[in-house]
Each structure stands twice: as C-alpha cells, then as structure tokens.
C-alpha positions as CSV (number, residue, x, y, z in Angstrom):
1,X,98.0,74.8,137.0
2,X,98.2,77.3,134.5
3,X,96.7,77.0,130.8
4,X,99.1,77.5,128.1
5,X,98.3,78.2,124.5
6,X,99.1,74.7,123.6
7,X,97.0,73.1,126.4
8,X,94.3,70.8,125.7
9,X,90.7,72.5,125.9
10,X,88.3,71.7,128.2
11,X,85.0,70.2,127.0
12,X,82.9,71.2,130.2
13,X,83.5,74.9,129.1
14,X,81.5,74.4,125.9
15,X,77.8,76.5,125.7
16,X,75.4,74.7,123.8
17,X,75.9,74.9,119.9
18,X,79.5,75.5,120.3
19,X,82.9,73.4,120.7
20,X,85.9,73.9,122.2
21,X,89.1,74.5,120.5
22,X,90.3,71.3,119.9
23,X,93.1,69.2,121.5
24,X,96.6,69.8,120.6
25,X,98.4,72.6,119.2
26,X,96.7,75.5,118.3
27,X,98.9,76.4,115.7
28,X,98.0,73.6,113.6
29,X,96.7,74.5,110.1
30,X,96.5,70.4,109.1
31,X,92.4,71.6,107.8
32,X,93.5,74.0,106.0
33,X,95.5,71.8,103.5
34,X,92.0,69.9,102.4
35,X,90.5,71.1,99.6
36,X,88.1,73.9,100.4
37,X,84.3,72.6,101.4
38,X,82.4,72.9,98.1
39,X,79.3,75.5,98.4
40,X,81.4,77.4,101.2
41,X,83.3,80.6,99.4
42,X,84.4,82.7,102.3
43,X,85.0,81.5,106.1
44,X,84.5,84.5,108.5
45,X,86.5,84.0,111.9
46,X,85.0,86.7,114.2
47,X,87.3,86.4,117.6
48,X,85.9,88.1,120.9
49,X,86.5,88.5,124.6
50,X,83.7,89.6,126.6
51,X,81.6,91.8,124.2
52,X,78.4,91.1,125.9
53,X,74.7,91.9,124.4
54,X,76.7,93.7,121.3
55,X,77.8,90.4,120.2
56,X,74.6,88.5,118.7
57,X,73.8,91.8,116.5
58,X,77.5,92.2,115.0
59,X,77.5,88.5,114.0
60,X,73.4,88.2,112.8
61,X,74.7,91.3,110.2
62,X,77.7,89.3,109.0
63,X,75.8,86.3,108.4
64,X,72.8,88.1,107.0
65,X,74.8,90.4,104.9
66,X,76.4,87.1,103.1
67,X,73.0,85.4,103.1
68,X,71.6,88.1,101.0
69,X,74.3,88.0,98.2
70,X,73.9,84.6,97.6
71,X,77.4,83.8,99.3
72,X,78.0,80.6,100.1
73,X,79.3,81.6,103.7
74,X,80.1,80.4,107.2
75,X,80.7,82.2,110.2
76,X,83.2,80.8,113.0
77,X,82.7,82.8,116.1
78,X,86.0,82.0,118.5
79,X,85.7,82.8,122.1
80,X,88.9,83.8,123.6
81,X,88.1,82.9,127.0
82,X,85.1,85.3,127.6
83,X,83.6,84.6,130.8
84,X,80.5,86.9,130.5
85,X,78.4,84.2,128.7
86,X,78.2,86.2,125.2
87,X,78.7,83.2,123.1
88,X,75.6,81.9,124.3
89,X,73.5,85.2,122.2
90,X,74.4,83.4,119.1
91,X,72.1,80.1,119.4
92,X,70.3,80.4,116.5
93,X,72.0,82.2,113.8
94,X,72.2,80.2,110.8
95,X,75.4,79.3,109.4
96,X,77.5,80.5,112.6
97,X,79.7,77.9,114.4
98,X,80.9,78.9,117.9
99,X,84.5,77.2,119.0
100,X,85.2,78.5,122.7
101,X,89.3,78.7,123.7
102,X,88.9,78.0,127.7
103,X,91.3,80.6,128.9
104,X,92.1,84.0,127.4
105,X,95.0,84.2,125.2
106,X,94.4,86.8,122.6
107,X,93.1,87.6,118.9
108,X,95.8,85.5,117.4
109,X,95.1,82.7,119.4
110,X,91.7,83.1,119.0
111,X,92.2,83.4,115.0
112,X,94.3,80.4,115.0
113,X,91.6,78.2,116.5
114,X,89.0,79.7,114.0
115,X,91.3,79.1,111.0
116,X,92.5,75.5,111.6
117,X,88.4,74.8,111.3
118,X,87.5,77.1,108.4
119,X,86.5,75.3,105.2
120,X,85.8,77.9,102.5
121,X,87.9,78.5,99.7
122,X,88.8,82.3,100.8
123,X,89.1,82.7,104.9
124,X,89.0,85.9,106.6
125,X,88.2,88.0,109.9
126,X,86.5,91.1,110.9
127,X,86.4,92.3,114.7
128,X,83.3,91.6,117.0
129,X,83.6,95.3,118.2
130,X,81.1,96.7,115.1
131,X,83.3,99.5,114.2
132,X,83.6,97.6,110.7
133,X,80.6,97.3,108.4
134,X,80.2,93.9,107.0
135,X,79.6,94.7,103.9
136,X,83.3,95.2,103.6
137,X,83.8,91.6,103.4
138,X,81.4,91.4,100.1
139,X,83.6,94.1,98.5
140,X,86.7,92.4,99.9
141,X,85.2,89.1,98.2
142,X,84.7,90.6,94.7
143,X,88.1,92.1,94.9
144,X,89.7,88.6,95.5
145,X,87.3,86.7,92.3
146,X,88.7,89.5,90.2
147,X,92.2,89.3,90.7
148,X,93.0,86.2,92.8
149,X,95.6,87.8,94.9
150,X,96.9,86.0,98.4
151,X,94.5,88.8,100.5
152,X,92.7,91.9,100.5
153,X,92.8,94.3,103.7
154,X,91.4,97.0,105.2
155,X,93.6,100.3,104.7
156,X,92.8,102.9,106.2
157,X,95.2,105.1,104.2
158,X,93.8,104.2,101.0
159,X,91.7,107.3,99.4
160,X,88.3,106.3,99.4
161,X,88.9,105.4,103.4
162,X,86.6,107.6,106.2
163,X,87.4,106.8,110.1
164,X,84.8,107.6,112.7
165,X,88.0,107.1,115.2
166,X,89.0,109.1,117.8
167,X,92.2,111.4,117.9
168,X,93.7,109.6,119.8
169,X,93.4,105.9,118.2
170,X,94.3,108.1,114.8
171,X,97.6,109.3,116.4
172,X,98.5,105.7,117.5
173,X,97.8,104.4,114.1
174,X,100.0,106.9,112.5
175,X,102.9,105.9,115.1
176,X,102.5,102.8,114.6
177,X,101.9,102.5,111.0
178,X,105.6,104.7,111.2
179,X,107.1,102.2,112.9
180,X,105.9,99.2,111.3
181,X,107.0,100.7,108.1
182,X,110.9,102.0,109.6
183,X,110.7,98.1,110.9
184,X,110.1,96.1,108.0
185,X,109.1,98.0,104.7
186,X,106.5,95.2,103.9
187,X,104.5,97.5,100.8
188,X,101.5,97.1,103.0
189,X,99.9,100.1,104.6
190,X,97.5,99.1,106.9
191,X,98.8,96.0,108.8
192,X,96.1,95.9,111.9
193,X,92.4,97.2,110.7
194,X,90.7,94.1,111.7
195,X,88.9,92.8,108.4
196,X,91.3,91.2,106.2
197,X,90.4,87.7,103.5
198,X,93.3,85.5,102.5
199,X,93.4,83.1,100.0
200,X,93.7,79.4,101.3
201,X,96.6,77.9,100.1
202,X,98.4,81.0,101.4
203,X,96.9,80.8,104.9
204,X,97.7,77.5,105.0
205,X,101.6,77.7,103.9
206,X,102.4,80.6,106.3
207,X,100.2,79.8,109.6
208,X,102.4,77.0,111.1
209,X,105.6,79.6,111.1
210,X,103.1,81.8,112.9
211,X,103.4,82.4,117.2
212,X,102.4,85.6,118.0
213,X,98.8,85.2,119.9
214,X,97.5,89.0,120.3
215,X,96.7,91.9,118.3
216,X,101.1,91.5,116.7
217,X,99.1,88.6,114.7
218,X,98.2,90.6,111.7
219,X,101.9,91.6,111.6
220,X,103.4,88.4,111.6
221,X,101.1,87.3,109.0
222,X,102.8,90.1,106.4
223,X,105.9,90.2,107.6
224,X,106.0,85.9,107.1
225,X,104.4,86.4,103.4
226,X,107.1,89.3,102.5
227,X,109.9,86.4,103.7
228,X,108.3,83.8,101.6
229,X,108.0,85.9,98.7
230,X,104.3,86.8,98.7
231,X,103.4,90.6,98.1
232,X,100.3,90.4,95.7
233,X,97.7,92.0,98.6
234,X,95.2,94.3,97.9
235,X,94.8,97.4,99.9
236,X,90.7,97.8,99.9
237,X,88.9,100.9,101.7
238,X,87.4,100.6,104.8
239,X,84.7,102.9,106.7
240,X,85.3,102.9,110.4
241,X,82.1,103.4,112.4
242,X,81.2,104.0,115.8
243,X,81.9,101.0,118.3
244,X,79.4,98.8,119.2
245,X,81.1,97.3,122.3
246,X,83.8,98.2,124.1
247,X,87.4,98.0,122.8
248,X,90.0,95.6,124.0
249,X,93.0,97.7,123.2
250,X,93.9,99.6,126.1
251,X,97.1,101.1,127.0
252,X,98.5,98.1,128.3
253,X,97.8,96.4,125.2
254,X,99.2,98.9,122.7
255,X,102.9,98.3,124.7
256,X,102.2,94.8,124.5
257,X,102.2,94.9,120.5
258,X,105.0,97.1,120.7
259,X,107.2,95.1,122.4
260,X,105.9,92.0,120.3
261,X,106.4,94.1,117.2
262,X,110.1,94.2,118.3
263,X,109.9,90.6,118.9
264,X,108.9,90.2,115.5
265,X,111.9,91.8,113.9
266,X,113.9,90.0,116.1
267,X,112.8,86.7,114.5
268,X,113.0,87.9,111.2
269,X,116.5,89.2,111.1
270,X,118.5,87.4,114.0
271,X,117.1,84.1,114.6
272,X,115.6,84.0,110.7
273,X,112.4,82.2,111.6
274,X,110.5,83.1,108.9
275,X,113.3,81.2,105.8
276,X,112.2,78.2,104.1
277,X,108.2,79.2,104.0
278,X,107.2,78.8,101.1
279,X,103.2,79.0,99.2
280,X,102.8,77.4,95.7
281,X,102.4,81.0,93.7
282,X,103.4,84.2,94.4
283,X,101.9,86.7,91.2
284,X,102.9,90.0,90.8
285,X,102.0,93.4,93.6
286,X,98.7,94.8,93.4
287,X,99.1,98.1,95.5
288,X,95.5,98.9,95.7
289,X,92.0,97.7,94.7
290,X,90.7,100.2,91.9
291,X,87.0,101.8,92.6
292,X,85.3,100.0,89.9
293,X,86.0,96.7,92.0
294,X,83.2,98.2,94.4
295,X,80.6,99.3,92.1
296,X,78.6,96.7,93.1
297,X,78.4,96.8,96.7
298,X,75.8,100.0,97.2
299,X,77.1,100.4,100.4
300,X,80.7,101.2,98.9
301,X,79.9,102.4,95.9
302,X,78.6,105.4,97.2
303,X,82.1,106.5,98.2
304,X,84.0,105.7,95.1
C-alpha cells in the first residue's frame, strides 16, 4: 500500500530523540492557534531529505547562532523521508526537536509537519543545504520586533543581496521570478529563497487553505496572503553561500514547480480556493527592510 500525505505515521520509523509526524492530517495547523509558548520567540523548521554528515553542522550553527543572542529559540528539524540515517547526527543539540515524516513527500510537507508543532511566537524556515547563513534569521528577527509585519523573506533582488549561485540556478531564478510575477503580481520579489519568518497568527489563518507539498509551497503561501488581504512583508537581504550538501532541486524538480505553479493559478482564479481566508490584521506594505534594521547583526552590517 502506498503512503499518502494524509496517512498516519509510523512510530517504528522514529530515531531516538525524534517523533514521527503525527496522526492525521498534515495540514492541520490546530497548534498553531494556542497562544505562543512563553520564553520561545522564533520556531526554526529546518526540512531535509538525505543530506547526510552536512546535516548536524548546518543545524548546531542555527541553534548556536540563536543561543548566543540570547533568543529564546527552538529548532524543529523535519525529516521528509530520508533514508540515509541523517537525523540521527542531531542527538545532542540542545534545543533541536527532530519529527521524522515516514515517506518522502516534499518541503511543503515537511514544513507542514514542522509548523503544526512549532510554539514560538514568530515561526520560520531556512534550508538544511547551508547555502544560507543563519545569521539571517537574527536580522530577519529584529526586522519583525521593529515593525511587526506578517513575515520577512529572503530576496535576492533586494540591494544589499550577494549570491555565490551558479549561472545556471541565477538564470532559472530570473525565469522563474518572471513568471511568478506575469502569474500573479503578488508585490513580493523573492517567493522561493529558503529562509523566510512569519508571524503566528498569520501562519495560522492561511496554512489550512494550503496543499501544495514541494518546493510550489512558498508560493502558495503569498499568493493565499495576497487573496486574504495580507501584503505587509518585508523583503530582507540574503547572502547565498556555497552549498554544504547537495541540492534537491534537479531538473525534474524545477518542471514539477512549474507545472504546480500553474496549478496554483488555477486555484486561485477558476476554482477560487483561496476566498474566505481571512487573518485578524492586515497593516499597511512594507516593500523592503531599510539597512539600519541590520546594524546590529555584524555579520550583515558589514554589507549595508
């Protein structure tokens, strides 16, 4: 028999220190209605699929980089079916949970899972790869005290940006970001860089209208906030480094979020799935984050 996204997990899958997603939809946001944990300000959902030894170094820096700052963090580390044993590296790490789905189903899937058991009062995710510095989520952070807006991304097009990515991952980001833009006209420049915070009474309105389970996940979330109304994110800058483990996103995968991009708008203007969600406050646009919001993170500062 065949697991399906909405198939019960299997407990015998389960490392030690971890859990596996639990039974039931995994679509349901029910957690993320409760009041946020008090002492825990930012959730971290770091999904992976087979990343091997690269894992336990890319998730010790988040946590370490929060520890430092005096964040009160945690880290939720989702397997998305990986079946080379990586989520046993990360025995040990304080303040890092590990939730194992049993089959692969992709990122969104995987973010799903990590989001219905976040409890901090912002919740985020940053890929396992190591391309992204972590220190991007402290900026991120002091970006969303400052203003309170529904989320702060990573854009790649904003000014203070540098990208260590190859030509070829450039020219499909320009397509794509072409596309995306043609498509839907969200205000939002940078839909797929994978380090993104939300605020979470927003995450919670807008995940249950939510279905697409690979990397078209990020898009769904912007183009269901635009349809409810919300458009107060913050465009942040983001340094792209070299990767620490190898990419998921072959060539088979970039069609994939094509034709789920199409999917997408096919939801949105024919079968109008995305009406009636609604988030208790919607404040006015912030475009992008101004440089003084980074002075404060050395790492970042040194750009602006």
């Amino acid at each position: 028999m065949t697991t399906t996204l909405f198939s019960a997990a299997t407990a015998a899958t389960a490392p030690a220190a971890a859990t596996t997603a639990p039974n039931g939809r995994v679509f349901d946001a029910v957690r993320l209605w409760s009041p946020a944990d008090a002492g825990v300000e930012l959730t971290v959902v770091v999904p992976f699929y087979n990343p091997g030894m690269a894992l336990r170094p890319t998730v010790k820096r988040i946590a370490t980089s929060l520890r430092d700052a005096g964040v009160g963090y945690e880290v939720i580390a989702v397997s998305d079916g990986s079946t080379d044993g990586s989520e046993h590296t990360l025995t040990g790490i304080p303040g890092v949970r590990v939730i194992t789905n049993p089959v692969n189903q992709g990122k969104g899937a995987a973010l799903h899972t990590g989001f219905a058991a976040a409890r901090g009062t912002w919740v985020g995710f940053i890929d396992a790869d190591g391309d992204i510095d972590p220190a991007h989520l402290l900026q991120y952070l002091q970006v969303a005290r400052t203003s309170n807006p529904a989320g702060v991304y990573a854009d790649k097009r904003h000014h203070l940006s540098t990208s260590g990515a190859t030509g070829f991952r450039k020219l499909i980001s320009i397509v794509y970001s072409t596309l995306v833009t043609l498509l839907f006209l969200l205000g939002v420049r940078d839909s797929q860089t994978g380090c993104k915070i939300f605020r979470r009474d927003v995450l919670a309105g807008l995940l249950p209208s939510l279905r697409e389970r690979r990397f078209a996940f990020d898009l769904e979330f912007f183009v269901a906030a635009k349809a409810a109304g919300i458009r107060d994110f913050v465009g942040a800058p983001v340094r792209l480094e070299q990767r620490t483990a190898g990419s998921t996103v072959g060539r088979s995968a970039i069609v994939r979020t094509i034709r789920d991009t199409f999917t997408i708008y096919t939801r949105l203007h024919v079968r109008r799935q995305y009406r009636g969600v609604t988030v208790p406050s919607t404040p006015a646009p912030i475009a992008e984050a101004a440089p003084a919001q980074f002075a404060t993170v050395p790492q970042l500062a040194e750009a602006a």
